[in-house]
C-alpha positions as CSV (number, residue, x, y, z in Angstrom):
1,X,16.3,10.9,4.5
2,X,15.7,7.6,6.3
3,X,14.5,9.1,9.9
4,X,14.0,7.8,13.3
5,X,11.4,9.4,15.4
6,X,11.5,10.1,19.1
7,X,8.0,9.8,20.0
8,X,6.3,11.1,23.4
9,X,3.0,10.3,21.9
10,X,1.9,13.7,22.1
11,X,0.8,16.1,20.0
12,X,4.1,17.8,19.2
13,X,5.7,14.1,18.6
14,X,3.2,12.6,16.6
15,X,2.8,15.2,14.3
16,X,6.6,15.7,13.6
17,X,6.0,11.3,12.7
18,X,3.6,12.2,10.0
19,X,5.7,15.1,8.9
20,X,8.6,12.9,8.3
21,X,6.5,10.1,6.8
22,X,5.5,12.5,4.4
23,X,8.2,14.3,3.6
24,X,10.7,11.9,4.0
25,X,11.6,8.1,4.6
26,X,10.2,7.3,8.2
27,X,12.2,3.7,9.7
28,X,10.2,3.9,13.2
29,X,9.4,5.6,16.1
30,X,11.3,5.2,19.7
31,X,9.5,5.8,23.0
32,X,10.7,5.9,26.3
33,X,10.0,4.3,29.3
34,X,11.6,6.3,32.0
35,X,9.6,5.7,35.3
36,X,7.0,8.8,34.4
37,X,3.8,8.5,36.8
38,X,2.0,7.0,34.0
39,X,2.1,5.0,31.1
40,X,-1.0,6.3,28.8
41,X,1.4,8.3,26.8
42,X,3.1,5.2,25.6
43,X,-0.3,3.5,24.4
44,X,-0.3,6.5,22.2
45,X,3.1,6.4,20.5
46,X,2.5,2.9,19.8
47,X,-0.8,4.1,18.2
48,X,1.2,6.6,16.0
49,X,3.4,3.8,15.2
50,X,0.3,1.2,14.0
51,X,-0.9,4.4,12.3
52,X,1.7,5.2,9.9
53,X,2.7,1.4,9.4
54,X,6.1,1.7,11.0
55,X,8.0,0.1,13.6
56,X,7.6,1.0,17.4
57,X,10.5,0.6,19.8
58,X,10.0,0.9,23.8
59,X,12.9,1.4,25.4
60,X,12.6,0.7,29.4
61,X,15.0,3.1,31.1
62,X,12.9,2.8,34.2
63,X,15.9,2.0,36.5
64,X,17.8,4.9,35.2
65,X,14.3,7.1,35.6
66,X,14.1,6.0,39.5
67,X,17.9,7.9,39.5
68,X,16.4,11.4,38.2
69,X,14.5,12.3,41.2
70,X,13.5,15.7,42.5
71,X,11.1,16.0,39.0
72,X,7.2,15.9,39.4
73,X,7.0,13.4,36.5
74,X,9.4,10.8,38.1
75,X,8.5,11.5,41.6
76,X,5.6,11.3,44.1
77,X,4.9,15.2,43.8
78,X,2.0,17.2,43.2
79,X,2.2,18.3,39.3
80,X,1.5,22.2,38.9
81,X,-1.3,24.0,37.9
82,X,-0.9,27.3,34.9
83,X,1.0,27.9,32.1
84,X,4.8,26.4,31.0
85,X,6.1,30.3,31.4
86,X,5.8,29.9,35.1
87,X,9.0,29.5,37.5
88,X,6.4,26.7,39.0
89,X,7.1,24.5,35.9
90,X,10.3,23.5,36.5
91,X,9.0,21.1,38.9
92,X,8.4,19.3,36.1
93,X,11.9,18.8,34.3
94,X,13.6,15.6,34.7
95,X,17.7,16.1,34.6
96,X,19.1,14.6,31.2
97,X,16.1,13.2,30.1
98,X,16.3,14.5,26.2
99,X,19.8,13.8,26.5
100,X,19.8,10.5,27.3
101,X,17.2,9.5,24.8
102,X,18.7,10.9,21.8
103,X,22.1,8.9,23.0
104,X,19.9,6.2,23.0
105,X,18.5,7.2,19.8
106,X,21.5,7.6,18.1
107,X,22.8,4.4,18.8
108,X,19.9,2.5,17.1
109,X,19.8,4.7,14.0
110,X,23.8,4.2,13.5
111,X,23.1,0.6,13.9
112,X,20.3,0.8,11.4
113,X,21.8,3.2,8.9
114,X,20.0,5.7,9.6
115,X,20.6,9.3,8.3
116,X,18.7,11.4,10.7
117,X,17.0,10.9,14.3
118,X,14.5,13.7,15.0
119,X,13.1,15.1,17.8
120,X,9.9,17.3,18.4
121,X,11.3,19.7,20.5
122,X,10.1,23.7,20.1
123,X,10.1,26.8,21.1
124,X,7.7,26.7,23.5
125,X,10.0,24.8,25.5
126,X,13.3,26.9,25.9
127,X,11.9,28.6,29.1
128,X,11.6,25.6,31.4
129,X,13.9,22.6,29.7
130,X,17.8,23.4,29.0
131,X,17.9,20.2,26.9
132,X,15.4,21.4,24.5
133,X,17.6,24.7,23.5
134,X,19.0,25.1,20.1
135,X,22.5,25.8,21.8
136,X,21.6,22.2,23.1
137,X,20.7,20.6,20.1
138,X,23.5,22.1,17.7
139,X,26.2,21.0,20.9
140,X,24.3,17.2,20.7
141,X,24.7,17.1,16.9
142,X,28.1,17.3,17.1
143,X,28.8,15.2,19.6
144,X,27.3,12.6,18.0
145,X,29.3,13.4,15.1
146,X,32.3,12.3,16.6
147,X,31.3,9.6,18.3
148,X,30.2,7.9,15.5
149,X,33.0,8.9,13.2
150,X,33.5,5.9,10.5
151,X,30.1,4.2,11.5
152,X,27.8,7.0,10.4
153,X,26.5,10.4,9.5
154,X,23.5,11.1,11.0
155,X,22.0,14.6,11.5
156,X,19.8,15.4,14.5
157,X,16.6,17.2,12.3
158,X,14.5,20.0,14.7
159,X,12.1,21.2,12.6
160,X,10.2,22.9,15.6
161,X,13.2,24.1,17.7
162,X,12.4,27.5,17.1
163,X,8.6,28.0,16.1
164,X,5.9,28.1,18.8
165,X,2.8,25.1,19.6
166,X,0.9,26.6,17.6
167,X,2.8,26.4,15.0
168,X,2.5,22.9,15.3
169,X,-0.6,22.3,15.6
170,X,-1.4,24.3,12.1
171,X,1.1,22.6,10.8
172,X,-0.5,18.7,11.9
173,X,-4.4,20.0,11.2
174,X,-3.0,20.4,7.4
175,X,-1.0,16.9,7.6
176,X,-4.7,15.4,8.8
177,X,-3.2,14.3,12.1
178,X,-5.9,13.1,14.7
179,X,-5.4,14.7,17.9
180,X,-7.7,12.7,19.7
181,X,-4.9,10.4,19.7
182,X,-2.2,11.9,20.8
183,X,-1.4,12.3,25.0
184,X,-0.4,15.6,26.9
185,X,-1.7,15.7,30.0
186,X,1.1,14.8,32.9
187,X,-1.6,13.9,35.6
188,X,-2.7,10.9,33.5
189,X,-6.1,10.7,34.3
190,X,-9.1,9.0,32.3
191,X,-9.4,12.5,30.0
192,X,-7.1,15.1,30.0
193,X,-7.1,17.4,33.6
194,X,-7.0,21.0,31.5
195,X,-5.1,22.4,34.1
196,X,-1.5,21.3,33.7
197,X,1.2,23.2,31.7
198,X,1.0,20.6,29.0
199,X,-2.8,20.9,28.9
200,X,-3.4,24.7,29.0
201,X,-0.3,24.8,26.7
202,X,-1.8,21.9,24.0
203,X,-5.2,24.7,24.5
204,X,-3.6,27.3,23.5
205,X,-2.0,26.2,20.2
206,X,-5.1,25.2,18.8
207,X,-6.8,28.6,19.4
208,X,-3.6,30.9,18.7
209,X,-3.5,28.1,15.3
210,X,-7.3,28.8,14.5
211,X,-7.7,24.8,15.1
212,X,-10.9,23.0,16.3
213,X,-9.3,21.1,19.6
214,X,-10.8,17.4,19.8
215,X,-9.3,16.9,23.3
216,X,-12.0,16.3,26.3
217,X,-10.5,18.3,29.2
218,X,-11.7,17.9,32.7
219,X,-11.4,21.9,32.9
220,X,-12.3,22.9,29.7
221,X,-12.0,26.3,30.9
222,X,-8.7,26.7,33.1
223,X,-6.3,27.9,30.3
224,X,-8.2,31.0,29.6
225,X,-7.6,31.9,33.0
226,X,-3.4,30.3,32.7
227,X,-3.4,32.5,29.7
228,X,-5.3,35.2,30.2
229,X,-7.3,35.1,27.6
């Protein structure tokens, strides 16, 4: 299955890349570049890319970010503290986002004959982001059925849409992948701030997955507290 990978260049991301360069025939990896507040993320992804010896495609949709205000991670606002199962969190969604990308996405792998596009999304996320929903992704799919009808079949592959972070994570420790190189954290400091729902949620996996977490965190300590653990 020839497979293009929408990668964040975090941890969910870059382990669904080595997955499919695995376990099936990986063309590339796309990244976005839509206004977030920063850029480290991107460093990463193109990391991945170098990584697995595949191609790495930045799209800018910067202008089209600057449209999608009202989110902490395209505007000037204060990104929350705790975990993703908090009604604070949705601060953090950015209107369309996945959406757009995988249109995006799609494009380039019809060009490129490709037969699927895939996209880390998981369970984790239902609560806060409606475009990372199963009833989502299955609508997507066939969408993008019939809008490519004649110029290609390409499935939309989820392997994650309904398992948990953790999940992940076991799943990436037995593919090898090195999480020191992958980016969560939204605040984009010089290490990771610990506190943030991407943080305390990238935390959590690794000790609900039974993982050693290689990630320097500001706050090493915050989650327990998020989680109450």
């Amino acid at each position: 299955m020839k497979t293009l990978v929408i990668c964040s260049g975090g941890m969910d991301s870059v382990t669904l890349a080595y997955k499919i360069a695995q376990e099936h025939e990986l063309i590339g990896l796309i990244s976005f570049d839509y206004g977030q507040r920063h850029k480290k993320e991107l460093d990463y992804a193109k990391a991945c890319a170098d990584a697995l010896g595949t191609e790495f495609i930045l799209i800018d949709i910067s202008n089209i970010g600057r449209q999608l205000t009202g989110s902490a991670l395209t505007d000037d606002l204060d990104v929350p503290d705790g975990h993703y199962a908090e009604d604070t969190m949705k601060i953090t969604v950015v209107p369309n986002r996945n959406a757009i990308m995988l249109t995006i996405a799609y494009g380039i792998a019809a060009s490129r004959g490709a037969d699927a596009v895939a996209t880390a999304v998981h369970g984790g996320d239902h609560f806060i982001y409606p475009d990372c929903r199963p009833a989502f992704t299955e609508s997507f799919e066939t969408m993008q059925r019939h809008a490519l009808e004649g110029l290609g079949e390409i499935s939309l592959y989820t392997p994650y849409v309904h398992v948990s972070k953790a999940e992940i994570a076991r799943e990436g420790l037995k593919l090898g992948v090195d999480y020191r190189r992958t980016w969560s954290c939204y605040k984009g400091g010089e290490t990771h701030c610990g506190r943030c729902g991407t943080c305390v949620e990238r935390r959590e996996a690794f000790h609900l997955a039974g993982g050693i977490d290689p990630t320097t965190y500001a706050d090493a300590e915050f989650w327990k507290e998020a989680c109450r653990v």
